[in-house]
KOLLUM-861283 format. One record per residue (C-alpha): residue in one letter; residue number from 1; x, y, z. Coordinates in steps of 0.5 Angstrom, whole numbers. Each point is the difference from the previous one (the first is absolute). Last residue first. Layout:
# KOLLUM-861283
   res     n       X       Y       Z
     A   NUM       X       Y       Z
...
END
This chain:
# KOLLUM-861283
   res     n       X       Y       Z
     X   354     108     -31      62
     X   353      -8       2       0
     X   352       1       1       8
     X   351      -5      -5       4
     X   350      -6       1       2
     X   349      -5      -5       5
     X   348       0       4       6
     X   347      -3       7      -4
     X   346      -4      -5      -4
     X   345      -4      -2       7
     X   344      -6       5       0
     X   343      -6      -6       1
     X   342      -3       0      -6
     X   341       6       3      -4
     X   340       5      -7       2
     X   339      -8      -4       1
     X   338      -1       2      -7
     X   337       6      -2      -3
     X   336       1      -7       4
     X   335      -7      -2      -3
     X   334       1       2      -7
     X   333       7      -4       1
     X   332      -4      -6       2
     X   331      -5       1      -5
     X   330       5      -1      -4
     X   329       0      -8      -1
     X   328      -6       0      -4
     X   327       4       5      -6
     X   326       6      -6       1
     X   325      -5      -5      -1
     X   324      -4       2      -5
     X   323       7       2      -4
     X   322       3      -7       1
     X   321      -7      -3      -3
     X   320       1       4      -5
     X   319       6      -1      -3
     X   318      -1      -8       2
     X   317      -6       0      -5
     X   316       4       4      -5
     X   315       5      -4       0
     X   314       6       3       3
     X   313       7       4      -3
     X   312      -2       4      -5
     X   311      -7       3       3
     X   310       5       0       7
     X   309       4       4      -4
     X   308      -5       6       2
     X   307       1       0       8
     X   306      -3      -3       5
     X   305       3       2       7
     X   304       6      -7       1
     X   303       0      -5       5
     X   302      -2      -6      -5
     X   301      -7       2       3
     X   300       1       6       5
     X   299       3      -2       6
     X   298       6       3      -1
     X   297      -3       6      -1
     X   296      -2       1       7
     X   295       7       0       2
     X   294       3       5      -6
     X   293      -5       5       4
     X   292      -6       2      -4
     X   291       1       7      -2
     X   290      -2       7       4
     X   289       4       6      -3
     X   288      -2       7       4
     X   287       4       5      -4
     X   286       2       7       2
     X   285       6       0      -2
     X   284      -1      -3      -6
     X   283       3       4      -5
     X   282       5       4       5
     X   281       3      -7       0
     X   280       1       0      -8
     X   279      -2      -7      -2
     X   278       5      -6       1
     X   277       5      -4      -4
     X   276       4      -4       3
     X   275      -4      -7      -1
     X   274       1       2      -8
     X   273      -3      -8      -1
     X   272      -7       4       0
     X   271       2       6      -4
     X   270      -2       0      -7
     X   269      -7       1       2
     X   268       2       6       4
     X   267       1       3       6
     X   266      -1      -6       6
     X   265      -3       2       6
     X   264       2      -5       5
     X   263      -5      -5       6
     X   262      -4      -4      -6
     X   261      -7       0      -3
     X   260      -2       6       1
     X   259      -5       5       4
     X   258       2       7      -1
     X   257      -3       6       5
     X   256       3       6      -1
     X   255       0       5       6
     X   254      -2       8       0
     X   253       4       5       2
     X   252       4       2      -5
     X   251      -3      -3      -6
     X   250       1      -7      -2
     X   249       3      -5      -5
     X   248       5       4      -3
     X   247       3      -5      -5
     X   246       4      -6       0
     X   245      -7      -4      -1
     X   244       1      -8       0
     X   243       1      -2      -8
     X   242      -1       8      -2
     X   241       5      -1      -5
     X   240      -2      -6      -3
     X   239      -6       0       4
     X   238      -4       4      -4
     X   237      -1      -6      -6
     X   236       0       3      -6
     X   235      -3       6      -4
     X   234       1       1      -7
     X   233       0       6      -4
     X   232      -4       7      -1
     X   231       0       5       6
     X   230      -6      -2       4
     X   229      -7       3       0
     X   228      -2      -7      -2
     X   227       5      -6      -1
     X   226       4      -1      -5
     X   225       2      -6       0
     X   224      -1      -5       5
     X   223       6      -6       1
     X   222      -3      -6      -2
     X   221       1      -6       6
     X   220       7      -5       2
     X   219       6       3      -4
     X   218      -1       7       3
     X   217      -4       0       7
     X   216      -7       3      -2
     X   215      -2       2       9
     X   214       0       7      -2
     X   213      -3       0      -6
     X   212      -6      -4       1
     X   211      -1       7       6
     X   210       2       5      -5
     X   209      -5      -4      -5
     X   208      -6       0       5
     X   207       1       7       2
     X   206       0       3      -7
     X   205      -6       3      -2
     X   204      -4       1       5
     X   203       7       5       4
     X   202       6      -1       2
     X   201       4       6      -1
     X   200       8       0      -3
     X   199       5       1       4
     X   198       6      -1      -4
     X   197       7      -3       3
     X   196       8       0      -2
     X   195       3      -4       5
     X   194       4       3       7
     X   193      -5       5       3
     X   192      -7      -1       3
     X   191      -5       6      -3
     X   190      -7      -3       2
     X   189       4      -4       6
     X   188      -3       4       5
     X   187      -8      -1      -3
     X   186      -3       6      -3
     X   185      -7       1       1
     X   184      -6      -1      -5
     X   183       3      -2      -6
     X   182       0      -8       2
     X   181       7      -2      -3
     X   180       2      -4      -6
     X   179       8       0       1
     X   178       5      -1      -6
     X   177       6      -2       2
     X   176       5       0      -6
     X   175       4      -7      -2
     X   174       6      -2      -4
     X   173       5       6       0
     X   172      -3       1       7
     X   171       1      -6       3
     X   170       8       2       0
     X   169      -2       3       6
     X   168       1      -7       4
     X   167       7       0       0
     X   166       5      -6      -2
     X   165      -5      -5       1
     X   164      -5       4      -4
     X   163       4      -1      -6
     X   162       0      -7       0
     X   161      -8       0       1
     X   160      -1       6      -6
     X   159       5      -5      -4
     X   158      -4      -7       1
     X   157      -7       5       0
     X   156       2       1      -7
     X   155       2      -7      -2
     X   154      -8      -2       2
     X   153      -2       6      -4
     X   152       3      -1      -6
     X   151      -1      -8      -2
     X   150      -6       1       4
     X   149      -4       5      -4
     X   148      -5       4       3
     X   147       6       6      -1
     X   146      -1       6       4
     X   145       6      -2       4
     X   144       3       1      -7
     X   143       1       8       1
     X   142      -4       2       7
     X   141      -6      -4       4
     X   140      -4       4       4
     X   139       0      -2       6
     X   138      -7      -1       5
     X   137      -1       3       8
     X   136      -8       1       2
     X   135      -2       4       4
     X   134      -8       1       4
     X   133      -1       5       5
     X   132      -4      -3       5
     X   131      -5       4       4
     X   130      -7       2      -3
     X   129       2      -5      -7
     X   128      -2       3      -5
     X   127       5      -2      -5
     X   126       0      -8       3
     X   125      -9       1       1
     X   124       1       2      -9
     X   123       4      -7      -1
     X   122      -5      -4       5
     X   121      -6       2      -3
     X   120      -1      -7      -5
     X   119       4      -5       3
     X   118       7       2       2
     X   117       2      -7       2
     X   116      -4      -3      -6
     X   115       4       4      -5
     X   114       6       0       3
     X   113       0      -9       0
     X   112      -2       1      -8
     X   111       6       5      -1
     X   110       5      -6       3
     X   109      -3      -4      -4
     X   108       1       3      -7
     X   107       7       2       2
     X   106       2      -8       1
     X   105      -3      -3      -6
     X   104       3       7      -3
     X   103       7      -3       3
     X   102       0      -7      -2
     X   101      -3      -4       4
     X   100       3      -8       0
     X    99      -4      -4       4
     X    98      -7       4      -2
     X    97      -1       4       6
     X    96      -4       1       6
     X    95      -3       6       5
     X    94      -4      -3       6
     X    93       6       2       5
     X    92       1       6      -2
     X    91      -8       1      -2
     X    90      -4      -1       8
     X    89       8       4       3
     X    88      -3       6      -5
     X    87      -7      -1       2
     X    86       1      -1       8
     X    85       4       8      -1
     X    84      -5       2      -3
     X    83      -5      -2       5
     X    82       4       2       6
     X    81       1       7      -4
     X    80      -7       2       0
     X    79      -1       7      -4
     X    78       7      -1      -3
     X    77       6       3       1
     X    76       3      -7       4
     X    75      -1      -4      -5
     X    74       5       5      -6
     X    73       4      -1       6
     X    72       1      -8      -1
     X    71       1       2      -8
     X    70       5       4       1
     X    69       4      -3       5
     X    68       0      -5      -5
     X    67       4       3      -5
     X    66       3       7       3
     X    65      -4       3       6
     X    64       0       8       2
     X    63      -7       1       5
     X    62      -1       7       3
     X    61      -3       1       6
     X    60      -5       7      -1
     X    59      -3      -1       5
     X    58       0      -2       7
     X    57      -1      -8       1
     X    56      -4      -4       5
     X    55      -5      -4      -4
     X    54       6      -1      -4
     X    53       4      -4       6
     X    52      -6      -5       2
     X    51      -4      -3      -4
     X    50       5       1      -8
     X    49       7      -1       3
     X    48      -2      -6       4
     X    47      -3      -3      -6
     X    46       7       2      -4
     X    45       2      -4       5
     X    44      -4      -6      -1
     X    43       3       2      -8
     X    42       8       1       2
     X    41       2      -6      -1
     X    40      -4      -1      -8
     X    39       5       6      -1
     X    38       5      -4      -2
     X    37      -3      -3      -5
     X    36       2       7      -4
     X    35       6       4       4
     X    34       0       7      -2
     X    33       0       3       7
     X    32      -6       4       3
     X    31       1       7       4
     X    30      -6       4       5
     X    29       2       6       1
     X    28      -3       5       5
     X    27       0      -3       5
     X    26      -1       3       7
     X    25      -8       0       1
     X    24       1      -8       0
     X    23       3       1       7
     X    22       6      -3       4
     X    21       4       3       6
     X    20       2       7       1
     X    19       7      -2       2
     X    18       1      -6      -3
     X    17      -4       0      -5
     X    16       4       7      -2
     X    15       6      -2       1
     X    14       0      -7      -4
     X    13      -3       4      -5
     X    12       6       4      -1
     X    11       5      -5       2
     X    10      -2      -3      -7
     X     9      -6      -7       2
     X     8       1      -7       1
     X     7      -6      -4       2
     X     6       1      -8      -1
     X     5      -7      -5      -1
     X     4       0      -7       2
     X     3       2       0       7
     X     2       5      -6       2
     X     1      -5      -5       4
END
């Protein structure tokens, strides 16, 4: 049988595996992409993550996540991120909708799963976390991309997309990164050029709220205005700009460590058809990228990873059930992920990022 999972990595990770071998003790970045459902193909390897390589870990290693990559870090920086991350896959699959939810249907919901995901303690164990330095990538929106209405936002995200075609920088007329970030270390992408950017502290006050707008895709939830401790106006989507994270993802001399849904980084949320668009090579020289192989997704129910147009697309039985299957189903990548860091056989199994 194909493999299930693929390993590729920057010629800097793939010198330093294979001429040192792999450690946990060498990440010092842990990467997550926007993606939404899709995160559900990653959850019996997020298990992975949490018994067998944190345990592992030196500190500080910095967690940068958009959307759902942030809401899957926000499991690993608790206490017990096995049972976090049980709770949020528990309320992914149980969360349900009226037959046509509007966007505050949407919001209201999505704070709902936050809320118990985080429970009672777990916004103060992510800001004190002894290793993990959580970051949390959000836009804020500029000129009409502030807007709630449809009528204005849906034909500004047609002209920034159009835009972003002919060149990606010209986001920044439309959106400005501002990063929430854990004050106790600098992460290396703290000051990342190429868009305007604020950084503000994650503290109480504003967690919860950094990590609902990171994953408020415009049209389809709320964005979250006024966050606290950040500058006034609305926040959005992270992944927009930071769709797969073009920035400096590790120090020098440690590794990044980015579990995703596919073999590529894509850029940006506008640049998914865009297939010659790719990150700064320095950005991810040192990064390990482990996916599932397009072999093992081929055998996923309707031969696809959950996505969130399976809530339009499906009944909401059928919906589930797929997603049941396909989060069963990944045992398989688990098992083959630990045995390749188990047995030290990743250094064989890597192949160039392109």
């Amino acid at each position: 049988m194909a493999a299930a999972l693929s390993f590729r990595a920057g010629p800097g990770a793939i010198e330093e595996i294979r001429r040192h071998g792999f450690s946990p003790a060498q990440i010092g970045t842990m990467a997550g992409a926007s993606g939404g459902a899709k995160w559900l193909i990653l959850s019996k390897l997020d298990r992975v993550v949490a018994d067998s390589i944190i345990p592992r870990l030196e500190g500080p290693v910095y967690l940068i996540g958009s959307s759902i990559g942030s809401w899957r870090f926000a499991c690993f920086a608790q206490q017990d991120p096995l049972a976090a991350i049980e709770r949020f896959e528990e309320a992914y699959l149980g969360q349900t909708y009226t037959e046509k939810p509007d966007r505050d249907e949407i919001t209201a919901t999505t704070r709902e799963i936050l809320d118990y995901v985080l429970g009672e303690t777990g916004t103060a164990e992510i800001l004190s976390h002894p290793v993990f330095r959580t970051n949390v990538m959000t836009v804020r929106s500029r000129h009409i991309m502030a807007s709630e209405h449809p009528a204005v936002l849906g034909p500004g995200l047609i002209t920034a997309a159009a835009l972003n075609a002919a060149s990606r920088r010209t986001l920044g007329a439309f959106f400005e990164r501002v990063l929430f970030f854990d004050s106790r270390d600098r992460p290396p992408f703290f000051n990342v050029r190429g868009f305007p950017i604020n950084q503000v502290e994650l503290s109480e006050r504003n967690l919860k709220d950094s990590i609902v707008a990171t994953g408020s895709i415009p049209l389809v939830m709320s964005g979250v205005p006024d966050i606290a401790g950040a500058p006034r106006g609305m926040y959005r989507d992270g992944g927009v700009i930071d769709y797969h994270h073009d920035l400096p993802q590790s120090d020098a001399g440690r590794l990044s460590l980015y579990l995703h849904f596919i073999d590529r980084i894509v850029p940006g949320w506008f640049d998914k058809r865009l297939t010659w668009r790719k990150p700064d090579p320095s950005h991810v020289d040192h990064t390990l990228l482990i996916s599932p192989s397009p072999e093992f997704v081929a055998r996923l129910p309707y031969a696809k990873i959950p996505d969130r147009h399976d809530f339009v697309n499906f009944s909401p039985s059928d919906r589930v059930r797929a997603w049941r299957t396909a989060v069963d189903m990944c045992d398989e990548l688990a098992d083959e992920f630990h045995e390749v860091i188990e047995k030290d056989q990743l250094a064989a199994r890597l192949e160039p990022l392109w």
